[in-house]
Every structure is written in C-alpha cells, then in structure tokens.
C-alpha positions in Angstrom: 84.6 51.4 40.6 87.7 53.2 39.6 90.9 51.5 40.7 93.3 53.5 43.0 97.4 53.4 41.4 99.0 51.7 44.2 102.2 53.8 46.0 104.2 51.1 47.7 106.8 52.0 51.1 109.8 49.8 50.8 110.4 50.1 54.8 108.0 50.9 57.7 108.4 55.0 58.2 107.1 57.5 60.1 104.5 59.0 58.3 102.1 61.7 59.8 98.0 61.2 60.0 98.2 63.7 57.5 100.4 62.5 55.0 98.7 59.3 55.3 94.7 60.6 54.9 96.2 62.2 52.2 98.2 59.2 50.2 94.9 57.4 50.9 93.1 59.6 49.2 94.2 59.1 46.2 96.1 55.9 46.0 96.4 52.2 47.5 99.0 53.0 50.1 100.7 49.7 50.7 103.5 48.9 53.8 105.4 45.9 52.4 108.6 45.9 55.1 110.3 43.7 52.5 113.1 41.0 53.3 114.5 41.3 50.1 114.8 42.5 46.8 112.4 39.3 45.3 110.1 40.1 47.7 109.6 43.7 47.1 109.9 43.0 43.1 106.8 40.4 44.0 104.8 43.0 45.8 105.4 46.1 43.7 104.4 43.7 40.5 101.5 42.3 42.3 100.3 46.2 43.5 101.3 47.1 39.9 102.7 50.3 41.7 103.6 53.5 39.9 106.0 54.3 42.5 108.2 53.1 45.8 108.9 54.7 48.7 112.5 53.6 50.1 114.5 54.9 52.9 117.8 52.9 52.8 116.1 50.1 50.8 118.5 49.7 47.7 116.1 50.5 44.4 118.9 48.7 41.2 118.7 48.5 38.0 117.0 45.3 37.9 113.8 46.0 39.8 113.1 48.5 37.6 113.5 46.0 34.6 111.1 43.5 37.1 108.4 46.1 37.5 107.1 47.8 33.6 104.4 49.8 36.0 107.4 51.7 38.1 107.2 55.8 37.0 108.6 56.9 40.1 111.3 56.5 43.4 110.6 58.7 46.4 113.1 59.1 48.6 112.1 59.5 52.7 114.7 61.8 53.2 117.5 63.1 51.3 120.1 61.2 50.8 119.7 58.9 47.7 122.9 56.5 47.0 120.8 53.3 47.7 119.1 54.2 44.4 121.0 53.4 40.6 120.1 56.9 39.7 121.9 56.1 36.3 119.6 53.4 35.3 115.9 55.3 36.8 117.4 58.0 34.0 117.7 55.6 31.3 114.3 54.0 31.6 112.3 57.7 32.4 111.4 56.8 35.9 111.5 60.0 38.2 113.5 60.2 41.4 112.2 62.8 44.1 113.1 63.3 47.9 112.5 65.5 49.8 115.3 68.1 50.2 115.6 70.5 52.9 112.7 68.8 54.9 115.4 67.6 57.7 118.1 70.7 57.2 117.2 72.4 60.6 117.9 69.1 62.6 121.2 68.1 60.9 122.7 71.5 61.3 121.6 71.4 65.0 123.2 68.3 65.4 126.2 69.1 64.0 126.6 71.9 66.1 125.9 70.2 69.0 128.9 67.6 68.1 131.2 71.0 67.1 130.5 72.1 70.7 130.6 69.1 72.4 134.0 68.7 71.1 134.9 72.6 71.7 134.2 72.4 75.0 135.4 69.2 76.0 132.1 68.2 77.5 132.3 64.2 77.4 135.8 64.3 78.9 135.0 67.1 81.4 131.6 64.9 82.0 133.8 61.6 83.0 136.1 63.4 84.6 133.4 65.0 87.8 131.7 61.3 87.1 134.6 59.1 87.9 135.8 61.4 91.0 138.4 63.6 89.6 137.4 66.7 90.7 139.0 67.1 93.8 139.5 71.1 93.8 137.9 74.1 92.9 141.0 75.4 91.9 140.4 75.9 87.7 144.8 75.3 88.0 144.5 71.7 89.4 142.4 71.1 86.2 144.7 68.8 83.5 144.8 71.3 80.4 143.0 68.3 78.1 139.9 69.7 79.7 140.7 73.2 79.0 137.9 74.4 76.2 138.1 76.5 73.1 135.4 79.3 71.9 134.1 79.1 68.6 133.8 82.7 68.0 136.6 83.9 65.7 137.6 80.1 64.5 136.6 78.9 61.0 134.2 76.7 59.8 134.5 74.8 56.4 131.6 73.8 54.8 131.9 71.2 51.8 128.4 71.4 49.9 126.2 74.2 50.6 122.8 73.0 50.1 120.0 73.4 51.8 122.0 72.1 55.2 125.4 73.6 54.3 123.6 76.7 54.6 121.9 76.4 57.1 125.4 75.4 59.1 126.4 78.6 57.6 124.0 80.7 59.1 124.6 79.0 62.6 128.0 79.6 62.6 128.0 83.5 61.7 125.6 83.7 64.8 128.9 82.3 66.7 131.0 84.5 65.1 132.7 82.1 63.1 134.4 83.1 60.0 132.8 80.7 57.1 134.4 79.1 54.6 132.7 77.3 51.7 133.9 74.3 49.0 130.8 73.5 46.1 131.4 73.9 42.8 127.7 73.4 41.7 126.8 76.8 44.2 127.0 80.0 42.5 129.4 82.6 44.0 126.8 84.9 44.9 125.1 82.6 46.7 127.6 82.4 49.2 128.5 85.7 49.3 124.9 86.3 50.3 125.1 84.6 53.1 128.5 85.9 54.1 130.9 82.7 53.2 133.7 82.8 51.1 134.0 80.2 48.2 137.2 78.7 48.3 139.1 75.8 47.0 138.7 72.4 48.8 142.8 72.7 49.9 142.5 76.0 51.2 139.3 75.2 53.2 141.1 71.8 54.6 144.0 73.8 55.4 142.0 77.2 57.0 139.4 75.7 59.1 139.6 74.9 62.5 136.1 72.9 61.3 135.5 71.1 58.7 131.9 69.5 58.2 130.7 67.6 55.2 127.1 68.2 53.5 127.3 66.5 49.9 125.2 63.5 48.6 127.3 59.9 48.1 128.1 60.1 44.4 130.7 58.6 42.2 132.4 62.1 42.6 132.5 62.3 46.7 133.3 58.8 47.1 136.1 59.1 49.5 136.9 62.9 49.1 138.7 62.9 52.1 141.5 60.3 52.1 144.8 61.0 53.4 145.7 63.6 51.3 143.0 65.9 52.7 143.0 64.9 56.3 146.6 65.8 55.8 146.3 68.9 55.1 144.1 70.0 57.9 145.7 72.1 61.1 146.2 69.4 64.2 144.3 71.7 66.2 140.9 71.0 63.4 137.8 68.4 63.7 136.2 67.0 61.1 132.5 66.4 61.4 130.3 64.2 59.1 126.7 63.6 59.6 126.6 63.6 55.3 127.3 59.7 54.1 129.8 57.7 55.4 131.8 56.8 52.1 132.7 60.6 51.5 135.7 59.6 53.8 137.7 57.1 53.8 137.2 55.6 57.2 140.8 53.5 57.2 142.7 56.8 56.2 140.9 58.9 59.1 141.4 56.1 61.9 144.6 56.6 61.3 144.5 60.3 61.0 143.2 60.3 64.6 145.5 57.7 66.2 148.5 59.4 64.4 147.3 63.0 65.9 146.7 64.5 62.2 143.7 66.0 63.5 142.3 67.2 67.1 139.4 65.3 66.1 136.4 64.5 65.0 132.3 64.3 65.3 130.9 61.3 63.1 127.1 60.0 62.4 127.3 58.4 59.5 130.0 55.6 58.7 131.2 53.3 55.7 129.3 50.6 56.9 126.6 50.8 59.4 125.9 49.6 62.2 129.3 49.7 63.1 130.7 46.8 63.9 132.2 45.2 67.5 135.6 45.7 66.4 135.8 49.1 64.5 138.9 51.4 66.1 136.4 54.0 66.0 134.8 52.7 69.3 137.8 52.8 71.4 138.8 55.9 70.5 138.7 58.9 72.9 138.6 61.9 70.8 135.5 60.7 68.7 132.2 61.8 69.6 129.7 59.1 67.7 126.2 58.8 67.2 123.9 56.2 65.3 123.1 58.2 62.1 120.8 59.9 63.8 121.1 63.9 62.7 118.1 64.2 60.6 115.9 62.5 62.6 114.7 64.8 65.0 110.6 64.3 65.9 110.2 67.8 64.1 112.4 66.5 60.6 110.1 63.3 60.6 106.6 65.7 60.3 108.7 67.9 57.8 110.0 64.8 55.7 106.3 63.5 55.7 104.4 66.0 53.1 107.0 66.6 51.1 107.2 62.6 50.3 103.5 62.6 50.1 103.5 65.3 47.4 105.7 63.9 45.7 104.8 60.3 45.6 101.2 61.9 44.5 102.4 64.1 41.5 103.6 61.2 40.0 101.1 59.3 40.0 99.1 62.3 38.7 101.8 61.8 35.6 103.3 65.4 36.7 107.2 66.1 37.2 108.3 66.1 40.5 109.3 69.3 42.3 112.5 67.8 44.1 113.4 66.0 41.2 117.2 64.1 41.9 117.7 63.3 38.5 116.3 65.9 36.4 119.5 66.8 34.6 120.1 63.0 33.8 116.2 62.7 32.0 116.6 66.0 30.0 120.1 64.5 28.5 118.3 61.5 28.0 114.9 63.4 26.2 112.0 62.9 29.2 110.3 65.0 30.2 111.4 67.1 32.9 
C-alpha cells in the first residue's frame, strides 16, 4: 500500500470540508496544536512531513536543520515574519501563503476604522449612552463630536499589494484623492488605478490618512518612528491592520498623547495580546481591535484553497504559485 507524504498544521485552523477532503486525498493531514518548538520538531520528524502549515507558529532555522524531510512552509494567511525566510532559502525549502485570499476583509475593516474615526461614532455612541444628549439643537452639541467627510481628503497607502489596492479602489469610490508609497510597485500600476506614487515624506505629510499594507521585514521594521509621525498634519489618522512592528509603538503613544496626530485605528500591535498596562488602552482617540481584519468568515473559506493548493504542489515536488521567497531561491540556484 502506497504511503501518503504527511502535511502537518502547526496550529488548529479553520479549514473548509473542502480543503480538507481534498488534503486527505492525497496526503496524511495531521493537527499537532504543538506547545513548543521540541514538540512540533518531534511530530513533524515522526510524520516525516514534506511540509507545515503555521499561522503565527514561529518556523527558525533550527527546525528546518531538525527535520531533513521539510520541502515546504505554508503560510495560513499572508503575513509571514514568524518564519526565517533567510534560512528556508538557504536550505531550498519553499515558502507559499496565500496572498490576496483575505484582501476584501482587511480593506473593509480598515474602512470601517477610517470612518469610525471620521465620524466620531464611538464618542458620539457614549455620548447618547451616558445621557448627554439633552437637546435637539445640532449647536448644544460639543464640537469633538462634530464629523468630517471623507470625500475630497487623502488617503496614503504604504504598500500596494493585493490589499493596498484594494484600499485604493475603496477610497476613489469616496472620492478620496489616493496617494501611494511602494517602491517594489511599478508606476503604471498605480496610475491604473488612479493613485499617484509618491515619496514616503510627501505621503506622511499630504494625507489626511495614512494606512499601512507591507509585510514585517528587516526593511519595515519600525518605518514609522517619530520622524514620520512627525511629519503628518495634526488633523491625520494613521491606521494599521499590517504588523505591529512597522511602527514604533513607544514613538506613536507619544505621538497621540502629545497631539502629533488626530489619531489613529490600530489591529495589529508590537506585542500581542496587549498587555493590562499598555497606554494604548486608556487612550481616547484610539479605536482598537484584536488583530482581527482578515478574519472575516468569508477570508477564512478564501484562505482555505489557496493553502490547500499549495501545501499539495509541494508535495507533488512542483513550485509553488504564491511563492514568498522565490527571489531568495533563484539567487541561491533552486529551482523556482
């Protein structure tokens, strides 16, 4: 009886019955909900697995040196800092996720935090909740509630992927004028869809938005620092539902407290969960939410298939289509 390679899930994650019948199909699908990097080294040896499935599970250098059977990482989802994408180059093993699967929820989300923030909805909400609004009058109002439209503000989108650009497109539908920092996105790219590419100063100092869509890299690590924030109108929000560490979290806590900014919209944070006594919670002109942007119950089915196919060419020995480090193999000679 032929013996089924073995595709091994780091973490226990929504998968649908499709993806699943599918994975089954042609592979040992194995759940290990690891504890620890010995544990999942002990399981992946013992599956002898060609690849691992990892969500936030960290994937280093030297549990791919523990397991000679690895050929593959599959990211569920698309952000991929948890894995030494350096060292999976050096030893030929692929890394795949699957890009653009969760786009449509983290550009809705962020435009829900851009309005929410425009149109003062939590402090209007507390406001009528804690007995307030005691006349009809729109003059007895205190002007922190007053709103702002988005049409005719600016939007600045740094990284203009496959959820930059979707932001994009949202905000031309507001009437937004779009501005766009990514120096790895052709011109005509962004003229096509009606952006201007500009420099990273002049989009922190034009926008009255600024939202962050680029993977956690050596490059982005704290991007935005004081400098940056600095440089942005005090009337602007910055919204983040990218990775955490493209900011850095001490410069914009002060940023807000210090009234640099109006603002700002965050998801994702420097370290998560936050903890008890992060400023961040007792601030009032923060909107926060658990890191939760591309999880919509429609971005779950859409991640699915893509990690399925994924984790299945590999194990077919073919090249993965959303292939992370494809640029690192070829330097390196693999086949890519």
């Amino acid at each position: 009886m032929e013996v089924k390679p073995s595709i091994v899930f780091a973490e226990s994650v929504y998968m649908t019955e499709e993806a699943i019948k599918r994975l089954s199909n042609a592979a040992k699908v194995v759940w290990a909900e690891c504890e620890s990097e010995k544990e999942l080294i002990e399981t992946l040896n013992r599956e002898k697995a060609k690849v691992v499935v990892s969500e936030y599970f960290p994937i280093t250098a030297r549990l791919m040196d523990s397991v000679p059977s690895l050929r593959g990482v599959v990211v569920y989802g698309v952000g991929y800092d948890h894995i030494d994408i350096e060292a999976a180059s050096e030893r030929g093993i692929y890394v795949a996720n699957a890009r653009g699967a969760n786009a449509e929820s983290v550009a809705e989300h962020v435009f829900t935090m851009i309005l929410a923030l425009s149109r003062k909805i939590f402090q209007a909400h507390s406001f009528v909740k804690e007995g307030k609004w005691r006349k009809r009058e729109e003059s007895s109002l205190p002007k922190s509630l007053t709103p702002s439209d988005l049409k005719g503000k600016t939007i600045g989108i740094i990284g203009f992927g496959a959820i930059g650009s979707r932001v994009g497109a949202i905000a031309k539908c507001f009437g937004m004028r779009v501005l766009v920092y990514d120096p790895y996105v052709p011109v005509e790219k962004v003229k096509n869809a009606g952006a201007e590419q500009v420099s990273l100063e002049t989009l922190m100092k034009s926008s009255d938005y600024v939202t962050l869509h680029c993977v956690l890299s050596d490059e982005t690590r704290g991007m935005i620092g004081e400098r940056e924030l600095k440089l942005m109108k005090p009337t602007a929000y910055l919204i983040n539902a990218s990775r955490g560490g493209v900011i850095v979290e001490e410069a914009l806590i002060r940023a807000l407290r210090e009234n640099w900014i109006a603002g700002a919209g965050l998801d994702v944070f420097a370290e998560e969960p936050l903890k008890p006594d992060n400023p961040l919670l007792r601030m009032d002109n923060v909107i926060l939410s658990p890191h939760i942007a591309g999880g919509s119950r429609e971005a779950l089915d859409n991640v699915s298939l893509p990690v399925c196919e994924e984790a299945l060419r590999i194990i077919r020995d073919e090249v993965p289509v959303n292939l992370v480090n494809r640029r690192q193999l070829k330097t390196k000679g693999y086949r890519v």
